[in-house]
C-alpha positions in Angstrom: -52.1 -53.1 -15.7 -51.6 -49.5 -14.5 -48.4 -47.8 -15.6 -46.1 -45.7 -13.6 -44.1 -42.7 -15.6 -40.9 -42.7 -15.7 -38.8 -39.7 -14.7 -38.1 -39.3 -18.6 -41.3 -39.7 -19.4 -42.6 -37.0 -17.3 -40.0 -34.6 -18.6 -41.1 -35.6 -21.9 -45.0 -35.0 -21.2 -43.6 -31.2 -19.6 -41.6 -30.4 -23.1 -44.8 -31.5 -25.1 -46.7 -28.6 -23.5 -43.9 -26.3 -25.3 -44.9 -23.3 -23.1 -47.3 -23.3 -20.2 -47.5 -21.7 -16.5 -46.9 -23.6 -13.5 -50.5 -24.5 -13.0 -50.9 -25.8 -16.2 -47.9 -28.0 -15.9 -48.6 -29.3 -12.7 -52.5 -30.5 -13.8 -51.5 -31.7 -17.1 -48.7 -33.9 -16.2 -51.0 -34.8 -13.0 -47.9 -34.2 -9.9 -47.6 -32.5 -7.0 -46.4 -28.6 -6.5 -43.0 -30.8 -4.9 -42.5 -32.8 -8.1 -43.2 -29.6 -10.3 -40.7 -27.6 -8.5 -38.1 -30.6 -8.7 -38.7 -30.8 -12.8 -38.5 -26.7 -13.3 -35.0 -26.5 -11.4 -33.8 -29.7 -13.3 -35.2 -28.5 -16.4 -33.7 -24.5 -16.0 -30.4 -25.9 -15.1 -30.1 -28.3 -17.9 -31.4 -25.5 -20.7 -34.3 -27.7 -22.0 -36.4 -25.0 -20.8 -36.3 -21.1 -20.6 -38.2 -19.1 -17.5 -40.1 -16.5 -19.4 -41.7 -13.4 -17.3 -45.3 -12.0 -18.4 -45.4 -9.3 -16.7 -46.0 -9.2 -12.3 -46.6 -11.6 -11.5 -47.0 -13.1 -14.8 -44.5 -16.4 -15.7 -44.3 -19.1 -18.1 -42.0 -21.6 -19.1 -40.7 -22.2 -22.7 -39.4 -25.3 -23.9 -35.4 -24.6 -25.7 -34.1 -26.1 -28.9 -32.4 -28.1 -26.6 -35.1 -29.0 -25.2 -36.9 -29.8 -28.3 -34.0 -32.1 -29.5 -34.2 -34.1 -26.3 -37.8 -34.7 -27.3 -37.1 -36.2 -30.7 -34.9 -38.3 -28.9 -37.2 -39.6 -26.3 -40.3 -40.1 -28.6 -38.1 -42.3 -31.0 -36.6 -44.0 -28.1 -40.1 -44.5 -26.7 -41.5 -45.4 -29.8 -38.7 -48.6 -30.5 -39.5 -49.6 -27.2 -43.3 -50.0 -27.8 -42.9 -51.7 -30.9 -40.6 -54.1 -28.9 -42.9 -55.3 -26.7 -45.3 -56.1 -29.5 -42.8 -58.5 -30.8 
């Protein structure tokens, strides 16, 4: 059966990059340049992740402690969930 992500599970997959361009983001976590731009500005406004600049045109993005903590919480959350539908 083929899964769909979840919103959470998306930001998730972003914070596991912990730093990456645009690009990168957008192939590893398989969306669209519209669904990349939608996470950033969620992301930035929340603090789970910092815009860093390179250099021109140069710009990464950096995943917070904030940002880090939410991942512990979703990978344990995740991780109850799986071993629930086991049982």
């Amino acid at each position: 059966m083929e899964h769909r992500r979840s919103n959470i599970e998306v930001i998730a997959d972003i914070l596991r990059l912990g730093e990456a361009g645009k690009t990168e983001i957008m192939y590893s976590g398989n969306m669209s340049y519209f669904q990349l731009q939608k996470y950033l500005g969620f992301m930035l406004k929340l603090g789970l992740i910092e815009k860093i600049t390179m250099g021109n045109p140069k710009i990464t993005y950096r995943v917070t402690s904030k940002g880090l903590n939410l991942l512990r919480s979703i990978d344990g959350i995740l991780g109850i969930l799986e071993l629930r539908e086991e049982e």
